[in-house]
C-alpha positions in Angstrom: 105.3 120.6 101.6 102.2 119.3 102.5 99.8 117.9 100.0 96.5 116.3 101.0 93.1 115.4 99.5 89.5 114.9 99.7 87.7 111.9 97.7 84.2 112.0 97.6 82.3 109.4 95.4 79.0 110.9 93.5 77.0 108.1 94.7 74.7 110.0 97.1 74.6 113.2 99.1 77.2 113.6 101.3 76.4 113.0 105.5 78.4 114.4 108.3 81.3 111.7 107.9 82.2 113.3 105.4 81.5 116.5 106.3 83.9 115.4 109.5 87.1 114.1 106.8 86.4 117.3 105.0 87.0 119.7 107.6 89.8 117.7 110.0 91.6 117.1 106.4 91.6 121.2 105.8 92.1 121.7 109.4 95.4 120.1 109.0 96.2 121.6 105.5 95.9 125.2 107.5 97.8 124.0 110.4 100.6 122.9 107.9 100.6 126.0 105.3 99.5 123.1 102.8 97.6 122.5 99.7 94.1 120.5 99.4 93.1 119.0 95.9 89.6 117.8 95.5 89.3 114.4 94.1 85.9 113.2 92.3 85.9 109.5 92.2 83.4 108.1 89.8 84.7 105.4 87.9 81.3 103.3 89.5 79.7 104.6 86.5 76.2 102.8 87.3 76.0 104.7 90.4 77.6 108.0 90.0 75.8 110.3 88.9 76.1 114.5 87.9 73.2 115.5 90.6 75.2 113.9 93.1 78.3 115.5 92.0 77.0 118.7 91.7 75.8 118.2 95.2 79.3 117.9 96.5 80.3 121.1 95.7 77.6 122.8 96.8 77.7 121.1 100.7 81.2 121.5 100.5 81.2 125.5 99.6 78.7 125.7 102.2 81.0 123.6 104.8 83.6 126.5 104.1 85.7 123.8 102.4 88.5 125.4 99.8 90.4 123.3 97.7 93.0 124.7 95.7 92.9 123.1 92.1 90.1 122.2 89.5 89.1 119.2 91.1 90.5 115.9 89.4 87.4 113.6 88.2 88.4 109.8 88.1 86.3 109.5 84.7 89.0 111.7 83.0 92.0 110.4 84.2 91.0 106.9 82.9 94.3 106.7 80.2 96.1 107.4 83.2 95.1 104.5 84.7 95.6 102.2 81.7 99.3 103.2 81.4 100.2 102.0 84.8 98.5 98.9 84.4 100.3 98.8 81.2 103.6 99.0 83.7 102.7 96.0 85.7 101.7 93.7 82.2 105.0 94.6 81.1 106.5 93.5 84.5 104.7 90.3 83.9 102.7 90.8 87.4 99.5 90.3 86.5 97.3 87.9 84.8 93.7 88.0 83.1 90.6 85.9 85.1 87.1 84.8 84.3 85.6 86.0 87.7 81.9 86.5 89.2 80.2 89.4 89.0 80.2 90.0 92.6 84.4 90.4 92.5 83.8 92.6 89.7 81.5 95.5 92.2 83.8 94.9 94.6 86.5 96.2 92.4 84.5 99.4 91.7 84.2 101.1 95.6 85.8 101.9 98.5 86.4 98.5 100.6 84.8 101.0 103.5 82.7 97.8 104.8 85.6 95.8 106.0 85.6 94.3 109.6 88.2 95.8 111.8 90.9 93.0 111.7 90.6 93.6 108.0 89.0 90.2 107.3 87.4 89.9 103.6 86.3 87.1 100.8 90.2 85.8 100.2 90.5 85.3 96.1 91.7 81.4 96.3 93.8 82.2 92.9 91.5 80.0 90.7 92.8 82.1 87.6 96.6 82.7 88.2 98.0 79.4 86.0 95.1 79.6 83.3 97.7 82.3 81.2 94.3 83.9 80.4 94.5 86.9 77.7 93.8 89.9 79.7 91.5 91.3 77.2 87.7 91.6 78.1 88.4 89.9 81.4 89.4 91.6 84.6 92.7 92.1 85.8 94.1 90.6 89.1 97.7 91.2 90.6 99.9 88.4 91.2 101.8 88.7 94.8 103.8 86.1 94.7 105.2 87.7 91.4 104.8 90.9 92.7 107.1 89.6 96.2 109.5 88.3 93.7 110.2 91.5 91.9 110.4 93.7 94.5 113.0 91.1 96.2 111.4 91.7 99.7 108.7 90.4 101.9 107.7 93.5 103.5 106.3 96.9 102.9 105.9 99.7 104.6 104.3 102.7 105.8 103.9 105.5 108.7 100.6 106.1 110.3 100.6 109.5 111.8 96.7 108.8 112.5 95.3 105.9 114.2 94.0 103.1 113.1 91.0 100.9 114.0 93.1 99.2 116.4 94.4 102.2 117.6 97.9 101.4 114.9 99.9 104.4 115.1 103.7 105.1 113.8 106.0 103.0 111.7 103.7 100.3 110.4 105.2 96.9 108.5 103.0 94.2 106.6 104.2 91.6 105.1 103.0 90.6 101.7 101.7 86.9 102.7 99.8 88.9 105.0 97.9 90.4 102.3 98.0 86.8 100.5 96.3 85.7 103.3 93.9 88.5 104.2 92.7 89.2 100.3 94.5 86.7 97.5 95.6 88.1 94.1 93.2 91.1 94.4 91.3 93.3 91.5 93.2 96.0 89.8 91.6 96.2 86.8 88.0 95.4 85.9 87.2 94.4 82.5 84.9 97.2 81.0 86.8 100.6 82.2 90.8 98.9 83.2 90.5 100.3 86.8 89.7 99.4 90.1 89.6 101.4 93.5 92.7 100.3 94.4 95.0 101.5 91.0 92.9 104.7 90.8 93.5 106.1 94.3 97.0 105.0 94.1 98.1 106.7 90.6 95.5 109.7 91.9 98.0 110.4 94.8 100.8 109.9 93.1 100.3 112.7 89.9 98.4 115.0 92.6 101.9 114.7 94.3 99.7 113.9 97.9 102.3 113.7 100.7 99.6 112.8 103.2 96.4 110.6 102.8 93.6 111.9 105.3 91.0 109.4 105.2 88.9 107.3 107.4 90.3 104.6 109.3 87.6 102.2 108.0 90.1 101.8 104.7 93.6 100.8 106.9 93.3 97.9 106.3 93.5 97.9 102.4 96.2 101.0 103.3 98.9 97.6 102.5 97.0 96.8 99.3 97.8 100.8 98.0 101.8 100.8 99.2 102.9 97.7 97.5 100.9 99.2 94.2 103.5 102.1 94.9 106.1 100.0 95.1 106.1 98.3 92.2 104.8 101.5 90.2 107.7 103.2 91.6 105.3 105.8 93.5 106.1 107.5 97.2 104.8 106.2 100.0 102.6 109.1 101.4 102.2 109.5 105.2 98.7 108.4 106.3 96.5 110.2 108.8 93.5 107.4 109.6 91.1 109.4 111.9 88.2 107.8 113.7 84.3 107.5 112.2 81.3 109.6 112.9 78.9 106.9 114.2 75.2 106.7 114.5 73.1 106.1 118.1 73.4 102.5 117.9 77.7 102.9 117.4 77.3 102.2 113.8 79.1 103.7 110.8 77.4 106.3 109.1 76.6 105.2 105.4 74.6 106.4 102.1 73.2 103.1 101.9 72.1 102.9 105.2 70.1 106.3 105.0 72.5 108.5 107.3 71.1 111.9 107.2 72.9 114.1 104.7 74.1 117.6 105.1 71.4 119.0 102.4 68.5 117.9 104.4 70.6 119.4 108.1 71.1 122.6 106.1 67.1 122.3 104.5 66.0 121.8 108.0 67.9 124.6 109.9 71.4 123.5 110.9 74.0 125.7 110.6 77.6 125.4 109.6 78.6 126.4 113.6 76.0 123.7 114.5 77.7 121.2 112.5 81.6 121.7 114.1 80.2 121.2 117.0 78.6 118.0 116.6 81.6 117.2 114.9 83.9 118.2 117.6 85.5 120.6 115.3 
């Protein structure tokens, strides 16, 4: 069986990276006789918003993209989430800390900024021997803990994609590497008891996703998602990184940046044939 998904966050309208995951992610659903769920994730509650949302649907209908269950939005599911954080408190891997506000919006999005070695702000562990309650603060997961209890120092998972550095096949991390790369990272944030990182894992998990189609911008934190699985007791999904949709100058294309968005390409004339072939699709 082959199970995939598409994520969009209501945050803005959606440009023709997305419009690009969309489509290759039910290109290979069709290929495979598979299922697509649609996946709303808005747990950034000051940005989200229902305009945006209702947006999605419509640019996706019009991008001839089917998904084949009531969509799953992130802001319903948030009990969900607050059970399997419950699951790691009780395995003692996790403590409480008192950090800034920038760690706490990084905690809300998709690390989709990241440089390609995966470099990032490296939590120095300021917290992790202050035995801090973990109510009203946010919620960080301990690796060394985390190493302990799974009684390994690797983790692993296969990249049928390719990655920014053209990673492809059987791919193993080991968990100092993560250490290293990111420190006892955000799992919960104080006011909602998710982050990024828990949602999208328990998301695959209860929308049974066998393969993650996703830009190859999030690889990288790809490590940060398995070893979430493998103390939640989740399977490790097959990943399918694909390359980005890039701008004249070779950057990224980005909301926040002012990429043009598929409602103003369909306002202005561009039609859905026009689009696959910009796409390569």
């Amino acid at each position: 069986m082959f199970v995939s998904r598409f994520a969009p966050s209501p945050t803005g309208l959606l440009h023709l990276g997305h419009a690009y995951s969309a489509l290759l992610t039910q290109n290979l659903v069709t290929r495979n006789s598979g299922t697509l769920h649609l996946r709303i994730e808005d747990i950034d509650i000051t940005r989200c918003t229902p305009d945006f949302e209702k947006q999605i649907y419509r640019d996706l209908e019009w991008l001839g993209v089917q998904w084949d269950s009531t969509p799953l939005r992130q802001s319903e599911a948030l009990s969900i989430y607050i059970n399997s954080l419950k699951q790691l408190v009780d395995k003692g891997l996790v403590y409480g800390c008192d950090c800034t506000r920038s760690d706490i919006k990084k905690a809300l999005s998709a690390p989709n900024n990241l440089a390609n070695d995966g470099s990032t702000v490296v939590y120095p562990g300021t917290c992790r021997e202050k035995n801090l309650s973990l109510d009203g603060r946010n919620v960080r997961l301990n690796l060394l803990k985390s190493k302990n209890y799974l009684e390994t120092e690797y983790i692993n998972f296969f990249e049928q994609g390719i990655g920014p550095n053209k990673e492809n096949g059987d791919q193993t991390f080991e968990i100092g590497w993560l250490e290293k790369r990111y420190g006892d990272f955000i799992i919960a944030r104080k006011d909602i008891r998710t982050s990024y990182h828990l949602a999208v894992t328990v998301d695959d998990a209860q929308q049974k996703v066998t393969h993650v189609s996703r830009g190859n911008d999030l690889f990288y934190v790809t490590p940060i998602h398995v070893i979430l699985q493998y103390l939640l007791n989740f399977k490790t999904p097959v990943y399918i990184h694909h390359p980005l949709i890039k701008d004249k100058n070779g950057n990224k294309l980005a909301k926040s940046k002012g990429a043009e968005s598929i409602l103003s390409m369909r306002n202005s004339g561009t039609n859905i044939k026009e689009i696959r072939s910009i796409l390569g699709l």
